[in-house]
MIVEXTI-173705 format. One record per atom (N, C-alpha, C): residue in one letter; y, x, z. Coordinates in pm, whole numbers, plus 50000, padded with zeros to 5 digits. Atoms other than C-alpha are relative to their C-alpha. Example, Ala and Ser with C-alpha at 12.3 -4.5 7.8 and 13.67 -1.06 7.14 Angstrom:
A498815008950000A495505123050780A501205009050000S498814991849994S498945136750714S501094992350073
***
This chain:
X498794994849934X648060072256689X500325013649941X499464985650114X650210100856477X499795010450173X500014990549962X650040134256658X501205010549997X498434994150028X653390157356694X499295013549952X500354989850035X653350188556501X499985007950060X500484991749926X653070208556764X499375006450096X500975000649886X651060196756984X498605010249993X501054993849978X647690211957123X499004993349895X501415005850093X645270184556925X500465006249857X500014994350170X647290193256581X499875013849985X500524983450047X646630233256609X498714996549979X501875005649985X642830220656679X499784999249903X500515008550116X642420199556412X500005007749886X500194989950086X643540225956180X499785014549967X500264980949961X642590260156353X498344999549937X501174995850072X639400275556163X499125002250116X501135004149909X636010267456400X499675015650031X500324990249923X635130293056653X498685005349955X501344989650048X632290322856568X498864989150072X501085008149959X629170300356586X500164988050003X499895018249957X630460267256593X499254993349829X500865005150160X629000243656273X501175001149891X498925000050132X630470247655908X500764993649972X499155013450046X631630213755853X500914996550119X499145009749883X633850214356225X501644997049941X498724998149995X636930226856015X499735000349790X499754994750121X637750226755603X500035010749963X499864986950003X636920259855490X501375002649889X498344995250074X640190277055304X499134998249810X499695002550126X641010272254925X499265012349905X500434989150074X638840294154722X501155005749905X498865002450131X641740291654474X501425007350093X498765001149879X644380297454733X500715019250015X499914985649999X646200324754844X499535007250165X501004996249904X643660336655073X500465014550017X499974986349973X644220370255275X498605007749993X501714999649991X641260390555139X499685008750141X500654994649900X641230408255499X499524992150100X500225009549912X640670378855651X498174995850041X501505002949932X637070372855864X499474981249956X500695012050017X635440345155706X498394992950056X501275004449970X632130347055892X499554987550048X499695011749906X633170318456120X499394988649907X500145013150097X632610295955823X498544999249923X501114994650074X628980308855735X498734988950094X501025009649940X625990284755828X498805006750092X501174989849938X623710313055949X499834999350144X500325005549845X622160304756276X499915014950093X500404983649904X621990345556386X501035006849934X498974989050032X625340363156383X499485009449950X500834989350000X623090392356384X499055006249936X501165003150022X620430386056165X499705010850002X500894986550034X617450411956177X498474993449975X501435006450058X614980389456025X500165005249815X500024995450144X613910401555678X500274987249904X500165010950090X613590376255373X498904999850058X501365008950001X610020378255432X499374998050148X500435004449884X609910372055821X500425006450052X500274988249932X610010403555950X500845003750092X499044996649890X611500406656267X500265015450058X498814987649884X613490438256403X499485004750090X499555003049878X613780430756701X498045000550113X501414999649954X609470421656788X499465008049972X500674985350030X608490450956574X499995011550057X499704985049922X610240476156731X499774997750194X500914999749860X609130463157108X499315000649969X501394998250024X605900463956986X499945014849961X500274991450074X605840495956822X500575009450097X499964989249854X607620514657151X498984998850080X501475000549849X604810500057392X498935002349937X501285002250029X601740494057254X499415004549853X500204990850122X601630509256910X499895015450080X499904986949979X603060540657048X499095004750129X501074993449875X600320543557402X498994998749871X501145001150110X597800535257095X499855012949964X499634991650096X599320561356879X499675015550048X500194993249944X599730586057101X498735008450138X500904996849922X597140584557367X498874993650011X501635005249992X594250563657329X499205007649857X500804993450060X593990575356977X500105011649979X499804987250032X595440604056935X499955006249854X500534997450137X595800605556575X500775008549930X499874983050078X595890636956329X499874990149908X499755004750100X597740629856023X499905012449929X499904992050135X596990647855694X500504996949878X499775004850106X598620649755394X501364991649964X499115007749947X601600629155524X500995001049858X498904999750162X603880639855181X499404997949927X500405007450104X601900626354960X500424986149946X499455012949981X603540591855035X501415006349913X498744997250041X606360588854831X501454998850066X498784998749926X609950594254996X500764986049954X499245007250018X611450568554813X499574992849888X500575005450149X610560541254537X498784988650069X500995005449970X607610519354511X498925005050007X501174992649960X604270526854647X498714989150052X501095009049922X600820510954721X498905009450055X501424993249901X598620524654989X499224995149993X501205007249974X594980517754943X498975009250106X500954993549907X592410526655240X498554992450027X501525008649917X589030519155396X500354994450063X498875008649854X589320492955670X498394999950042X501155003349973X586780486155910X500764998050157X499665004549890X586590476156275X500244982050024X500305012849977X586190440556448X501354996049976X498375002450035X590250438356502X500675015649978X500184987350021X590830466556285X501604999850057X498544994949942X593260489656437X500605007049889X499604990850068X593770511356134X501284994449923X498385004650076X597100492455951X501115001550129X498605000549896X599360494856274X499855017949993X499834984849933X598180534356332X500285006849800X499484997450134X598810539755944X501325005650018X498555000150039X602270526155951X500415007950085X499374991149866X602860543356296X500165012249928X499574986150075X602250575256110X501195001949851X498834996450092X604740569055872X501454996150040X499265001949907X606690561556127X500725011350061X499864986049886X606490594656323X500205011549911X500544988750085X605330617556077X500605008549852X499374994950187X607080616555713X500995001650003X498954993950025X609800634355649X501274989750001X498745014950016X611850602355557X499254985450008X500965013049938X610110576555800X500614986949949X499365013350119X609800542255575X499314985750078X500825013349990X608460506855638X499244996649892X501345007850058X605100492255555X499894987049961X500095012149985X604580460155440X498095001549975X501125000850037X600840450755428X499584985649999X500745013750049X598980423255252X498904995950037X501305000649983X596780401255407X499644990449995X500395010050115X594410377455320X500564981550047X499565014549930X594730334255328X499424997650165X500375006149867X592700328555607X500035001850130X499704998249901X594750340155840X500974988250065X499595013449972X596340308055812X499394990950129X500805009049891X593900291356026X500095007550154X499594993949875X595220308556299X501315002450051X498215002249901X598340299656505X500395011949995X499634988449942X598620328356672X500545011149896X499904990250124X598000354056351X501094996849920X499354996950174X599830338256092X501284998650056X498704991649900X602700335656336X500935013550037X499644990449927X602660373056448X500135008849858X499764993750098X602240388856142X500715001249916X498535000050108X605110382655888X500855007150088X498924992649912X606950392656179X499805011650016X500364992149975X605570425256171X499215008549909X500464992750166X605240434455816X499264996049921X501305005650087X602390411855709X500424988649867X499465004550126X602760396555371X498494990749897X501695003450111X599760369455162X499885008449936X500204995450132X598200387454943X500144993749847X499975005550176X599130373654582X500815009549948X499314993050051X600060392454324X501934999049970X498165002149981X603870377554316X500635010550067X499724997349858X603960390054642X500525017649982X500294982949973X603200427354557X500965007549860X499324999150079X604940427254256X501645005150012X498344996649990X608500421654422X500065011550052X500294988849911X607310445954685X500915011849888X500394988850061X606680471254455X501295004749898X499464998750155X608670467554139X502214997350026X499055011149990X611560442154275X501035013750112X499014999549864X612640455454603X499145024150028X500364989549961X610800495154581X499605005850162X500615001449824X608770491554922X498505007949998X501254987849959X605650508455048X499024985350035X501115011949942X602170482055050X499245004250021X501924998449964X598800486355197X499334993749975X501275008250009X596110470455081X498805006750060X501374994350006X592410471955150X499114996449939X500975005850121X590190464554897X498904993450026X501665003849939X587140463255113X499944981050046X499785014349949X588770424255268X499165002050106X500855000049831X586530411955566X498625004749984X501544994049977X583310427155382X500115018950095X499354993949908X584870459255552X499995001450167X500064999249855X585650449655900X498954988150010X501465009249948X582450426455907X498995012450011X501064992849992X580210456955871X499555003150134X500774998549902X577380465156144X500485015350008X499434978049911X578110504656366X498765004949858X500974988750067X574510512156140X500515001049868X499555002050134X576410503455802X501665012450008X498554995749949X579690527155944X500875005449892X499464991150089X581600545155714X499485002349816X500075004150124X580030531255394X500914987149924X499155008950108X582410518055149X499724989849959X500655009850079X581790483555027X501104999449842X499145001850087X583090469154702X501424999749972X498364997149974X586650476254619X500444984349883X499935018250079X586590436354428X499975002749837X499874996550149X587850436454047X501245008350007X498924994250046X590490458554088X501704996249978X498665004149964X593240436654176X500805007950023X498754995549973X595260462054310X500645013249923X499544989750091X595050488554079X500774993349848X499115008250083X596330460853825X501674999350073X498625001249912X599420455454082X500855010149965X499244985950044X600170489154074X500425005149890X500104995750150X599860494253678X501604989249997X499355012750027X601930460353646X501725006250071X498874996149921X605150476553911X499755013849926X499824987550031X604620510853740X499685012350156X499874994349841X604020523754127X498865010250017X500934989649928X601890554354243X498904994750063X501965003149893X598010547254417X500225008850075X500444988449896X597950567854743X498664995750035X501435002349926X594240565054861X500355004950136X499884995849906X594030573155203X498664997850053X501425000749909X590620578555433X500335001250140X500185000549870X590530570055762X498835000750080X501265002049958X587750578256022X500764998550155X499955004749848X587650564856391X500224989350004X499925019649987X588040526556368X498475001650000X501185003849967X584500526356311X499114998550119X500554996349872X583640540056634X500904992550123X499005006549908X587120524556823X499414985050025X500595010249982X585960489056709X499054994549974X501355003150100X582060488256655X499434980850018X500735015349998X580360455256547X498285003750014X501684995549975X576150457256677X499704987449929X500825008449997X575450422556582X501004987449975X499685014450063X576820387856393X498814985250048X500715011449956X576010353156545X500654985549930X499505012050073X576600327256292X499744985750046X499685012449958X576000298456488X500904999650058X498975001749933X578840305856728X501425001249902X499044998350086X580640313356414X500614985749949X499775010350039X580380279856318X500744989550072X499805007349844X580970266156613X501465002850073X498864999350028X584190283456704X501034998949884X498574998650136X585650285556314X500285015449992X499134982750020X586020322856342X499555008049865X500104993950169X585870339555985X498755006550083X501364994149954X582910360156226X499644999450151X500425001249877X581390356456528X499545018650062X500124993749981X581110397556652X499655000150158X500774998149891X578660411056907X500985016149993X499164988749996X581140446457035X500024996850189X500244992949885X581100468057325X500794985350137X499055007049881X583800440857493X500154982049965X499905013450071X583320407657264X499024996350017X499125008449942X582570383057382X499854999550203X500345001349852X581740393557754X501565000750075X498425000249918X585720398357830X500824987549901X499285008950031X586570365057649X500895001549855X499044994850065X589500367957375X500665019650021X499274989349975X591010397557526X499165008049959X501104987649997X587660418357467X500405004949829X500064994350160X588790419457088X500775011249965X498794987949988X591830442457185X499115010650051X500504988549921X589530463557383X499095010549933X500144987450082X589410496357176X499065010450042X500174987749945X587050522357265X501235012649955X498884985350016X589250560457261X499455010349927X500294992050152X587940573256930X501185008349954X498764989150012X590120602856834X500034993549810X500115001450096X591270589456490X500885011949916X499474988350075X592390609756158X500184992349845X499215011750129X594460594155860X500365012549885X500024990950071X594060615655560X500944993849873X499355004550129X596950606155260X499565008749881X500314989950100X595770619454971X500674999049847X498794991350192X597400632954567X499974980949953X499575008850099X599100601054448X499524999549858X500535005950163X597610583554115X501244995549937X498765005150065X600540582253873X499344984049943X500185011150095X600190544453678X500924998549885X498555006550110X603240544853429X499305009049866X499984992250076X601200569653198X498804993849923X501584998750100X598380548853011X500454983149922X499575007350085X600560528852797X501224989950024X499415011749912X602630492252803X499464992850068X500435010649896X600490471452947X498705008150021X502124992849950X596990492753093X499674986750113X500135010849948X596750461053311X498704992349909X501115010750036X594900440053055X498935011149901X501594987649989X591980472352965X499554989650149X501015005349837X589620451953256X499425018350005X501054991949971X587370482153183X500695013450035X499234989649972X590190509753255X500454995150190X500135006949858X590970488053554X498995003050108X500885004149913X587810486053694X499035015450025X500314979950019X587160524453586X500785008850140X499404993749881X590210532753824X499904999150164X500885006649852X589300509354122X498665009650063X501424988449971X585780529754117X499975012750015X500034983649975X587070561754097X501235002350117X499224996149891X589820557254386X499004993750117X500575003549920X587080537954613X498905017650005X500664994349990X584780569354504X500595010650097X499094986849909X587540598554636X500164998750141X499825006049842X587960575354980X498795005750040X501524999549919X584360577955054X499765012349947X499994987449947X584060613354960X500995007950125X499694995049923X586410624155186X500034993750129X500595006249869X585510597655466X498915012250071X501274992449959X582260618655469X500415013550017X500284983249958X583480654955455X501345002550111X498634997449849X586510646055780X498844997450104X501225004649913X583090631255931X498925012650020X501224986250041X581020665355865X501005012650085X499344993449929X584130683055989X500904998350151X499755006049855X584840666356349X498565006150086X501124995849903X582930682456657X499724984350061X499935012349923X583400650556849X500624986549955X499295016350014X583820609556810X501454999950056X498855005449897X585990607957100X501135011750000X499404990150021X587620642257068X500555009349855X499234993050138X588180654656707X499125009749992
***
């Protein structure tokens, strides 16, 4: 049945689909045509979030920043209370890779990092930090984290970071030999691997910040590993801690109030030891050793200069 030209169904049929409705309800206009270029074409865009504030690589907006008013910032501010040093050493702008100690059962030290570069630097930036596969095996984790800056570690990954898109990464060299360590092992450095990330950095041309952190050790101590329950739940470790496992799951959040202290220290240029210093292994593995060495000297002399764990 024809339709009169002026009826209500024939405007319909050819009025351009309402903000949000699907792409295909209406013919989008004539690329060719004589299109008004002031004209709002969003209407015609497939994107499921008018709004979007999701990154490319997950990273939600919107969950970060509730998270990072409540519970970052009572962290930040009052359980740990953390004294930043050094804070301009981070570069203002460009690419950058943060490397630190890590330690602690559910280490706290990558959220109170970024927090401080949050609060603290002159021209407060976003973190992305790389972390490892086997966080896969975990709903919950591999869920929460993209959304909240977390990124696999592969070199692709750190590359765009760095080189592609001029972003700020954290690594930790130490991986879970790090936050697996026993309270009597505390504040000793383990292996910093082959030097993966000082290749990264060479490879993007990007600055090394080292950074030393002390008070995770004491916030989240491990006394004691039980590898049958390890097996038995699937958990990359089974940790014996002040609150694990006598308060269930939740005991893993449960922080002692260690006064922590985040030391940034003199950026490592990389753009100055040729075209490719990447494939030197033994310049590589030279630099790795001598930025794991500077961490753990000054782990030990912020540890020599604190009256108190819990107080600073």
């Amino acid at each position: 049945m024809s339709q009169a030209p002026g009826s209500e169904a024939a405007r319909s049929a050819t009025a351009p689909p309402a903000t949000g409705a699907r792409p295909w309800a209406a013919d989008p206009p004539d690329p060719g045509g004589d299109q008004d270029p002031g004209t709002d074409l969003r209407a015609y865009l497939p994107g499921l979030e008018p709004e979007r504030r999701v990154s490319d690589w997950g990273r939600s907006e919107r969950l970060e920043g509730a998270l990072d008013a409540t519970v970052v910032e009572f962290l930040y501010r009052y359980w740990f209370r953390v004294q930043v040093e050094g804070i301009e050493n981070v570069p203002a702008a460009g690419g950058g890779l943060l490397v630190s100690n890590h330690s602690g059962a559910l280490p706290p030290d990558a959220p109170m990092i970024s927090a401080a570069l949050q609060r603290e630097h002159p021209h407060p930036r976003r973190l992305h930090l790389t972390m490892e596969h086997f966080f896969k095996g975990y709903p919950g984790f591999s869920m929460l984290l993209p959304k909240i800056g977390g990124v696999p570690a592969h070199p692709a990954n750190v590359q765009r970071l760095l080189y592609d898109e001029g972003q700020l990464v954290l690594v930790f060299p130490e991986g879970r030999k790090g936050t697996a360590k026993l309270y009597r092992d505390r504040y000793r450095l383990q292996r910093f691997g082959r030097g993966g990330f000082v290749e990264a950095a060479m490879r993007a041309r990007a600055p090394l910040v080292p950074i030393a952190v002390v008070g995770a050790e004491e916030a989240a101590p491990i006394f004691a590993h039980v590898p049958a329950l390890q097996k038995l739940t699937r958990l990359s470790y089974f940790p014996i801690t002040p609150t694990f496992p006598w308060l269930g799951l939740v005991g893993m959040l449960g922080y002692l109030p260690a006064r922590f202290c985040i030391r940034f220290l003199a950026p490592v240029a990389t753009d100055g030891w040729g075209d490719a210093p990447w494939e030197d292994r033994s310049l590589v593995q030279t630099v790795a050793g001598e930025i794991r060495e500077l961490i753990q000297e000054n782990v030990l002399e912020m540890i020599a200069q604190r009256e108190s764990v819990w107080f600073g």
